[in-house]
The first five atom37 places (N, CA, C, CB, O) and aatype in JSON, in Angstrom:
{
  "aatype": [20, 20, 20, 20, 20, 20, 20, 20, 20, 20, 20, 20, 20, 20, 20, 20, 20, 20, 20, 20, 20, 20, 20, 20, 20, 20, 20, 20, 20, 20, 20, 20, 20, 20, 20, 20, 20, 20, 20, 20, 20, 20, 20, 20, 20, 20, 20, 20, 20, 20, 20, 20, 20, 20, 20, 20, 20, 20, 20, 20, 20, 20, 20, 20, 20, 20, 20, 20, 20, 20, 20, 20, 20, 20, 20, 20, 20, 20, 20, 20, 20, 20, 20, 20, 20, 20, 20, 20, 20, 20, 20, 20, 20],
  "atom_mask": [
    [1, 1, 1, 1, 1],
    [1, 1, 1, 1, 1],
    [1, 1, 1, 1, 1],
    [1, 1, 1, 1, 1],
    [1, 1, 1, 1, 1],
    [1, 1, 1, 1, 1],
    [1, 1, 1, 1, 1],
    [1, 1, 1, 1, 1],
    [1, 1, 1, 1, 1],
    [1, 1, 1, 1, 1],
    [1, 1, 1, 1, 1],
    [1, 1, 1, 1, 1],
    [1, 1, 1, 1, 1],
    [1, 1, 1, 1, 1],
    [1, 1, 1, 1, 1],
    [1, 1, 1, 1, 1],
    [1, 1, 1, 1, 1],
    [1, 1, 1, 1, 1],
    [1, 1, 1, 1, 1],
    [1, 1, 1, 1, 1],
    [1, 1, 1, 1, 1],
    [1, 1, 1, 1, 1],
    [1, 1, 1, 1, 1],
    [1, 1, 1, 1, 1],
    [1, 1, 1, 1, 1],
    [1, 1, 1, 1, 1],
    [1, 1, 1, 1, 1],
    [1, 1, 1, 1, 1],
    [1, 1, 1, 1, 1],
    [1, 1, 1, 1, 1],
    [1, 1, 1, 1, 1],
    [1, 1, 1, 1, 1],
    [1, 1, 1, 1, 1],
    [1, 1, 1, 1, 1],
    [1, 1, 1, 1, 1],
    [1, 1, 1, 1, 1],
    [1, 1, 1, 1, 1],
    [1, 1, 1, 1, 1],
    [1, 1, 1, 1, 1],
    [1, 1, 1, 1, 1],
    [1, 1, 1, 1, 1],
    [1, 1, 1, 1, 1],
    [1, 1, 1, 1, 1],
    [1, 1, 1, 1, 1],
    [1, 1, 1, 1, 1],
    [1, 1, 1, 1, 1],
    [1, 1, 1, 1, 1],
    [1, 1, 1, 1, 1],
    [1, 1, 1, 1, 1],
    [1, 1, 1, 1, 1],
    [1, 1, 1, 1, 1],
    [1, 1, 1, 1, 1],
    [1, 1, 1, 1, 1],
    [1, 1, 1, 1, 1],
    [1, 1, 1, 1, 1],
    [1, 1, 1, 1, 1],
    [1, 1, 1, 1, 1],
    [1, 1, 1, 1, 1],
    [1, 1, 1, 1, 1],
    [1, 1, 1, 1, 1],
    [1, 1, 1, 1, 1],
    [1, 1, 1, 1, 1],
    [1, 1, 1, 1, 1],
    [1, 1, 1, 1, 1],
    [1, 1, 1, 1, 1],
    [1, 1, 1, 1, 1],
    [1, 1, 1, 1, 1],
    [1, 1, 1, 1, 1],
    [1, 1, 1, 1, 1],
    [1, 1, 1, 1, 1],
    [1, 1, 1, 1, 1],
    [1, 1, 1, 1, 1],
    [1, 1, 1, 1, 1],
    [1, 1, 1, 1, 1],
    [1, 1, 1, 1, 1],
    [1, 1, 1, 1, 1],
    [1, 1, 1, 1, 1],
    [1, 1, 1, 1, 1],
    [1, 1, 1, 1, 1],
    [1, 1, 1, 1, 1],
    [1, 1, 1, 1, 1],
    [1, 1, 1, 1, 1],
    [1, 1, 1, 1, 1],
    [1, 1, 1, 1, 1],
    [1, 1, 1, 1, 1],
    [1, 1, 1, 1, 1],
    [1, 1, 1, 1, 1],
    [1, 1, 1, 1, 1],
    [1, 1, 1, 1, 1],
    [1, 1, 1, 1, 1],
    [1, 1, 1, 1, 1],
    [1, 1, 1, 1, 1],
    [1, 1, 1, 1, 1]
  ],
  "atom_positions": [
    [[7.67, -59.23, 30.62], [8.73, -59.89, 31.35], [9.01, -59.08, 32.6], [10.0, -60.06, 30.47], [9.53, -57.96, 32.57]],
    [[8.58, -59.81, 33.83], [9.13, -59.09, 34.96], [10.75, -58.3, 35.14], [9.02, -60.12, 35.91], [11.63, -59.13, 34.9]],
    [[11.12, -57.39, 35.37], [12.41, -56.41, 35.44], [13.13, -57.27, 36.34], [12.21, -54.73, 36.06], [14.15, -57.81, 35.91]],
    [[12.71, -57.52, 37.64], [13.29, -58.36, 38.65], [13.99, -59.32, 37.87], [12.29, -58.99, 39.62], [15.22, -59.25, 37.94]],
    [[13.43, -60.33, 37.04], [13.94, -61.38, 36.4], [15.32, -61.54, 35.5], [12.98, -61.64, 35.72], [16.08, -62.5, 35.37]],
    [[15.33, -59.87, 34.79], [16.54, -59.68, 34.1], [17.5, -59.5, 34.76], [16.56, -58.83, 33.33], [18.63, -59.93, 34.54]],
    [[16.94, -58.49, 36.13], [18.15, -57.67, 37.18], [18.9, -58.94, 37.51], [17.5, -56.74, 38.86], [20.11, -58.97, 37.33]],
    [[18.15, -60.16, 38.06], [18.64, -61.06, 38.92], [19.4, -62.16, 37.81], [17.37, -61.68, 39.92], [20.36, -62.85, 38.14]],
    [[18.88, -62.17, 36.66], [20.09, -62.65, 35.68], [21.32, -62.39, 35.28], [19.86, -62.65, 34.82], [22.35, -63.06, 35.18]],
    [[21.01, -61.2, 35.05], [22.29, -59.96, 35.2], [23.53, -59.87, 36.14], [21.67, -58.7, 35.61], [24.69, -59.52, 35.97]],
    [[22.85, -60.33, 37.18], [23.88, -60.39, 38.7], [24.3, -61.92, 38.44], [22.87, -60.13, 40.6], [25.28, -62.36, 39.03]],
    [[23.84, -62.43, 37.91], [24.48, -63.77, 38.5], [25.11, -63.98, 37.35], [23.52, -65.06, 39.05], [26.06, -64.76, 37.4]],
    [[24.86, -63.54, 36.37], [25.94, -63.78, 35.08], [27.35, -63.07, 35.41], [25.32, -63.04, 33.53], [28.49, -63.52, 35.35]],
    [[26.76, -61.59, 35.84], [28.27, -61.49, 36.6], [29.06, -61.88, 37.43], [28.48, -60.84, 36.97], [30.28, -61.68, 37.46]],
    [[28.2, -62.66, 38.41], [29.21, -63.2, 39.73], [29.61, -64.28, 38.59], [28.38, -63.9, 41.62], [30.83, -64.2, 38.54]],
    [[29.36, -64.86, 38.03], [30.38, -66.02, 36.88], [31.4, -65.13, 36.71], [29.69, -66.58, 35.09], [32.35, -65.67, 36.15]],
    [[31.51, -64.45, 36.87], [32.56, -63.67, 35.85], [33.85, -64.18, 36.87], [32.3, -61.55, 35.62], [33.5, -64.3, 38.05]],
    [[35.14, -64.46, 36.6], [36.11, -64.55, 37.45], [36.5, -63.57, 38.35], [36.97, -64.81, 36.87], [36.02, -62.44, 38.44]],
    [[37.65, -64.2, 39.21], [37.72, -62.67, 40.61], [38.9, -61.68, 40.13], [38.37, -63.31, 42.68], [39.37, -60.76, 40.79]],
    [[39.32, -62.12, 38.64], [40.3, -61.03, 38.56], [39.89, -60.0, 37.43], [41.75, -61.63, 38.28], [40.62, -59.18, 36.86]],
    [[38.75, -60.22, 37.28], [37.92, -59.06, 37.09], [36.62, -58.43, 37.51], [37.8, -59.08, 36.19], [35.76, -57.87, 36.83]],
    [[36.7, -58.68, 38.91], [35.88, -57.82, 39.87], [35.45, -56.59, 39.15], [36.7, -57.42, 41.19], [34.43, -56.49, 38.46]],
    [[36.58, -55.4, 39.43], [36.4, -54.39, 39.22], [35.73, -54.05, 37.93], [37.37, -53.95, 39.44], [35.58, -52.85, 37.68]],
    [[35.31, -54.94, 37.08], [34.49, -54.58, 35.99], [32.92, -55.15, 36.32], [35.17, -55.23, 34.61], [31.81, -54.9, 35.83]],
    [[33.19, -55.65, 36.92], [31.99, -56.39, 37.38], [30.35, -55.81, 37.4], [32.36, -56.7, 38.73], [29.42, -56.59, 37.17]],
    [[30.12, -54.45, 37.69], [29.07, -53.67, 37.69], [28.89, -53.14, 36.78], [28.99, -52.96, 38.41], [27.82, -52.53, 36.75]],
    [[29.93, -53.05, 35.33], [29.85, -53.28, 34.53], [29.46, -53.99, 33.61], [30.22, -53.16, 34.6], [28.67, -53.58, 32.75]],
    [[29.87, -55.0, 33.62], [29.26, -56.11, 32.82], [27.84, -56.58, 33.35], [30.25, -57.35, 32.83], [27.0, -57.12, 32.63]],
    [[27.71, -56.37, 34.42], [25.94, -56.81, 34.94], [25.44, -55.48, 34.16], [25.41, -56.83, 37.16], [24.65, -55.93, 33.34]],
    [[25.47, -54.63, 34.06], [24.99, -53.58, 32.83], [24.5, -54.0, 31.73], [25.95, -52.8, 32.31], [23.38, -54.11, 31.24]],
    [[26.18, -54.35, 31.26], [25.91, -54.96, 30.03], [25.04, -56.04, 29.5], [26.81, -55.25, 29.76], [24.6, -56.0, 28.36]],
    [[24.8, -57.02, 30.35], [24.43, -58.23, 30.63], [22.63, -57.91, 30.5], [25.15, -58.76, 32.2], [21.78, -58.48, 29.82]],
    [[22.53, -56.72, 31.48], [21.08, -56.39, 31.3], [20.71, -55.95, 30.34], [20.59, -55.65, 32.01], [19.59, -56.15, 29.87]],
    [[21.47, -55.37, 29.93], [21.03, -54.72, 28.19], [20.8, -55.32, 27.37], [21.83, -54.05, 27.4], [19.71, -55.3, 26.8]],
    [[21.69, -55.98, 27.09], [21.71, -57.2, 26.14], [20.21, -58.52, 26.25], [23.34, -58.01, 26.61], [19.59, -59.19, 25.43]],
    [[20.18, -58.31, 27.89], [19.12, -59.31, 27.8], [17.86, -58.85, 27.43], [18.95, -59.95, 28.96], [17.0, -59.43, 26.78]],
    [[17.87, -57.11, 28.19], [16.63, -56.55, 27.24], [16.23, -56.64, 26.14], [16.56, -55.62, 27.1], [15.15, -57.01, 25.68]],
    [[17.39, -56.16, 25.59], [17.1, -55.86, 23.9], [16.86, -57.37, 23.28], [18.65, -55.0, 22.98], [16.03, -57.39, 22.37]],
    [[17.39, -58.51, 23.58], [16.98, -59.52, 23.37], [15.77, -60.19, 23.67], [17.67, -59.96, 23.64], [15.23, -60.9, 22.82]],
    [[15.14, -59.98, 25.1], [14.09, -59.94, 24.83], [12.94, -59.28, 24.58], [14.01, -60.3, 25.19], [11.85, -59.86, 24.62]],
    [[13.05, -58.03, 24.31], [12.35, -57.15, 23.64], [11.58, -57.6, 21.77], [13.49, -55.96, 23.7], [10.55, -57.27, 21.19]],
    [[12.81, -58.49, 21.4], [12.9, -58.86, 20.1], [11.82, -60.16, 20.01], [14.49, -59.2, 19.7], [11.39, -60.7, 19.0]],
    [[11.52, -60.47, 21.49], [10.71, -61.68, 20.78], [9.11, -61.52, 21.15], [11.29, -63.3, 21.4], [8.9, -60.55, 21.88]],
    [[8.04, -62.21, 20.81], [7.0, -61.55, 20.56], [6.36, -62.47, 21.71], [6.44, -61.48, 19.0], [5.54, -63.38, 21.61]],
    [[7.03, -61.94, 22.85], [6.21, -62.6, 24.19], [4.78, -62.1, 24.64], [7.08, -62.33, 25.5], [4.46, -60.93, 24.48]],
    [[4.13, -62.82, 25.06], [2.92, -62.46, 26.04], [3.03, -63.03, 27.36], [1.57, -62.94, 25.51], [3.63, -64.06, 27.66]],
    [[2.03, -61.83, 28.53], [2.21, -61.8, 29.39], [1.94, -63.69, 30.18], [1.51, -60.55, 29.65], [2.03, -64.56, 29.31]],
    [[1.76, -64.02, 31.08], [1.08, -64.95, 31.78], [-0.41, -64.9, 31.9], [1.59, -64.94, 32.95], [-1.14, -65.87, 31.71]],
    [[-0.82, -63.63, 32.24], [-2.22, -62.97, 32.61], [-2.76, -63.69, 30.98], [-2.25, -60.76, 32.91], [-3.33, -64.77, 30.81]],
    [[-2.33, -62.64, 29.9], [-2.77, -62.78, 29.01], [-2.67, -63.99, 27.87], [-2.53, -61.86, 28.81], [-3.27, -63.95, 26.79]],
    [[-1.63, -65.25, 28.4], [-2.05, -66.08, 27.51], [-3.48, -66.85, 28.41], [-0.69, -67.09, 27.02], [-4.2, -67.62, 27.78]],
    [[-3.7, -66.61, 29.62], [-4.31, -67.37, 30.46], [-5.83, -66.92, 29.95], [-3.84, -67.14, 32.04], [-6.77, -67.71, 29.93]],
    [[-5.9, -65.71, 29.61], [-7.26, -64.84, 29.28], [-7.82, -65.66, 27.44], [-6.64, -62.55, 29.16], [-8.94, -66.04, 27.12]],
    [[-6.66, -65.66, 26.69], [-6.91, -66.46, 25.48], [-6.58, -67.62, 25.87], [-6.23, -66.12, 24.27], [-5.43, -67.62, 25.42]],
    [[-6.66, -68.33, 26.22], [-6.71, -69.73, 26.53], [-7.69, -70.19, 27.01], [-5.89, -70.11, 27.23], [-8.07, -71.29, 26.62]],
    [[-8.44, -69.44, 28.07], [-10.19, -69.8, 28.18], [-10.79, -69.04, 27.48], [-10.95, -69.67, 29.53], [-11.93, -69.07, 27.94]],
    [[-10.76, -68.06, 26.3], [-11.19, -67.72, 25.4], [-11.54, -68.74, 24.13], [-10.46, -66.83, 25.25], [-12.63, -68.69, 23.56]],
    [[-10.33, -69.82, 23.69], [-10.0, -71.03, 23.27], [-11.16, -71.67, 23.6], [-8.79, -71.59, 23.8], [-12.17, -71.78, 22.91]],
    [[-10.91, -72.2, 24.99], [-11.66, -73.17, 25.36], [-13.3, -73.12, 25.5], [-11.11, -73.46, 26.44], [-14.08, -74.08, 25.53]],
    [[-13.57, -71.75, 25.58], [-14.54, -71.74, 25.41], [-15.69, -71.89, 23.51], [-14.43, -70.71, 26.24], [-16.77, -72.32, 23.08]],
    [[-14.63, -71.3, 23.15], [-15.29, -71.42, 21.81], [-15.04, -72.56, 21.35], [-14.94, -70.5, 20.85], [-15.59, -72.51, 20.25]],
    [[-14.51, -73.73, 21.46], [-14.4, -74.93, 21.5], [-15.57, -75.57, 22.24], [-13.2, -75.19, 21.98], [-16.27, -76.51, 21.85]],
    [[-15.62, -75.14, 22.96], [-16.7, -75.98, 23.69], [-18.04, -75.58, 22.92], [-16.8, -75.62, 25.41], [-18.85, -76.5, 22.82]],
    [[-18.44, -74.2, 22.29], [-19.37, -73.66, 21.44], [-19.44, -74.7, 19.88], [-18.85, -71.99, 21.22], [-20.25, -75.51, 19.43]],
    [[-18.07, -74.1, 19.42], [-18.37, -75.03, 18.34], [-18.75, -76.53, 18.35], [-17.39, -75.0, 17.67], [-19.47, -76.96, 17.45]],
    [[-18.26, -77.4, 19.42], [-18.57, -78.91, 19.58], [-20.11, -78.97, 20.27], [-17.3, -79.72, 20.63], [-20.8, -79.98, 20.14]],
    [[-20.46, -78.07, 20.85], [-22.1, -77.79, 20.88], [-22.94, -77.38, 19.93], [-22.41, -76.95, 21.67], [-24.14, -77.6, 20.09]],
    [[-22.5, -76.72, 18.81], [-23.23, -76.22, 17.76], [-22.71, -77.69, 16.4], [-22.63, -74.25, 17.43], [-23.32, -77.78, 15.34]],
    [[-21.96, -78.29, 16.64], [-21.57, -79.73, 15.62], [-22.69, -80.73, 16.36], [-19.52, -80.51, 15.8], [-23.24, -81.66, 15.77]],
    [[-22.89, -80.46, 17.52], [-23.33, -81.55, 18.32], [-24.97, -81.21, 17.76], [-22.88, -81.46, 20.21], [-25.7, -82.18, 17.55]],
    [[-25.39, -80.15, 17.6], [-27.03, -79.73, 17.15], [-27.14, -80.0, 15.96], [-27.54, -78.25, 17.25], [-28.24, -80.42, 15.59]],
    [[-26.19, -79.87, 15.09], [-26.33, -80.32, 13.59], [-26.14, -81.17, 13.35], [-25.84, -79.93, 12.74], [-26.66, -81.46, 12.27]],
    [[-25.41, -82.18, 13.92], [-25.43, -83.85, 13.9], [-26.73, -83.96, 13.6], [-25.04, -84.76, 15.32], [-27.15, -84.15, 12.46]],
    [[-27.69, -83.8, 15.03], [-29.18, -84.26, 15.56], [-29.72, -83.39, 13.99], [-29.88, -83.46, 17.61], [-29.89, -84.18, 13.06]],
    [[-29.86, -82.56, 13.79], [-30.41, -82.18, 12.81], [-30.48, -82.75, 11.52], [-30.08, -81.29, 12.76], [-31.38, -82.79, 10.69]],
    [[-29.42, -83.13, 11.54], [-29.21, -84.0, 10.03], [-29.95, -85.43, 10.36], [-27.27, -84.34, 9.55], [-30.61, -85.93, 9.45]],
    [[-29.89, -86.08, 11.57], [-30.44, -87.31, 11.71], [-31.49, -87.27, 11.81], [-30.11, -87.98, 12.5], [-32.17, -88.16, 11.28]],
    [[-32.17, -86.1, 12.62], [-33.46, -86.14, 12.07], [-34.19, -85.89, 10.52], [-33.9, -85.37, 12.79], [-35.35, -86.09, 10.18]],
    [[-33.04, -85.39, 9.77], [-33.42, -84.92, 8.29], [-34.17, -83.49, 8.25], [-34.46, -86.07, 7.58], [-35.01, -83.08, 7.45]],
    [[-33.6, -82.87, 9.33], [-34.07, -81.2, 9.55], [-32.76, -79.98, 8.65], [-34.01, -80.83, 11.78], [-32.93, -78.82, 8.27]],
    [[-31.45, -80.92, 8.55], [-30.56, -79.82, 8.18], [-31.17, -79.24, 6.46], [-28.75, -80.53, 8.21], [-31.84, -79.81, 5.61]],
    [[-30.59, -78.01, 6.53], [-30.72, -77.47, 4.99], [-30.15, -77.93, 4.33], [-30.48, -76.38, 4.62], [-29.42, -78.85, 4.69]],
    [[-30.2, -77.51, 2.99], [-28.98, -78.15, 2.12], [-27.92, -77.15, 1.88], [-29.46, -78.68, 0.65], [-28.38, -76.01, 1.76]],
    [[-26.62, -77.22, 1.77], [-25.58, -76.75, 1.4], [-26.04, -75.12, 1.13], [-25.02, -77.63, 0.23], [-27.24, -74.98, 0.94]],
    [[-25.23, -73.94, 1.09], [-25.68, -72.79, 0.63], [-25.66, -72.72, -0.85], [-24.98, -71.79, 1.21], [-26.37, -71.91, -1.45]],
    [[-24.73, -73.66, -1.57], [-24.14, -73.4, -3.02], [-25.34, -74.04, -3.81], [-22.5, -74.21, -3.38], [-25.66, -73.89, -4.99]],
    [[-25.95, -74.86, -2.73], [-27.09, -75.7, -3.65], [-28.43, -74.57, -3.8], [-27.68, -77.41, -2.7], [-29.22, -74.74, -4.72]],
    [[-28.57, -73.81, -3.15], [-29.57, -72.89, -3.16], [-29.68, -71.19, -3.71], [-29.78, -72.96, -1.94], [-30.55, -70.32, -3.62]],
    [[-28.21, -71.29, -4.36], [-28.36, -70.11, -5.21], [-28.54, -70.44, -6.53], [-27.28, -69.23, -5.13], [-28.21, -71.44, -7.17]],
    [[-29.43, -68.91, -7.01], [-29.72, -68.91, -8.39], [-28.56, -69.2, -9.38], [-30.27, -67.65, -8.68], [-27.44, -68.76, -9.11]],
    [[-28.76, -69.85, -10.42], [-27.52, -69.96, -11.3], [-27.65, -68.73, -12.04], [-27.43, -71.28, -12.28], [-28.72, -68.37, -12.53]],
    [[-26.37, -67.97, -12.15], [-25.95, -67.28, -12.9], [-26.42, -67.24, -14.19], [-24.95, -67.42, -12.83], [-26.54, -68.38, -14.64]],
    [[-26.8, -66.2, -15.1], [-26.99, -66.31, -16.17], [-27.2, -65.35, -16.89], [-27.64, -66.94, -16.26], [-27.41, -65.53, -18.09]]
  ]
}
């Protein structure tokens, strides 16, 4: 989470604050920041960069797997696929 983002929340939560408590005012934007830290500290954000990096990570293995479904289709229609793995082990005994 950019710092800028909290600072500038911070300030403007305080200018809400009414004018007859100014003088606390640099105060409570303190407070205000803290609070928003620690709050969002608590949640299990990721960056922008990094959902963007898993997200064509996603897409790419998507596109793998629907290329590798797409070869075993053809395989089966031609009657090239194997059979099952469970069908080809020894039975226990």
């Amino acid at each position: 989470m950019d710092p800028r983002f909290i600072d500038d929340l911070a300030r403007r939560l305080s200018a809400a604050v009414p004018q007859g408590l100014i003088a606390m005012r640099r105060d409570l934007e303190e407070n205000f920041k803290a609070v928003l830290q620690s709050g969002l500290t608590k949640l299990d954000l990721v960056t922008r960069q990094e959902f963007d990096v898993q997200a064509g990570v996603l897409r790419r293995t998507r596109e793998k797997l629907e290329a590798l479904e797409a070869r075993l289709a053809e395989f089966e229609k031609q009657g090239m696929a194997r059979p099952a793995l469970t069908e080809n082990r020894p039975s226990a005994q």
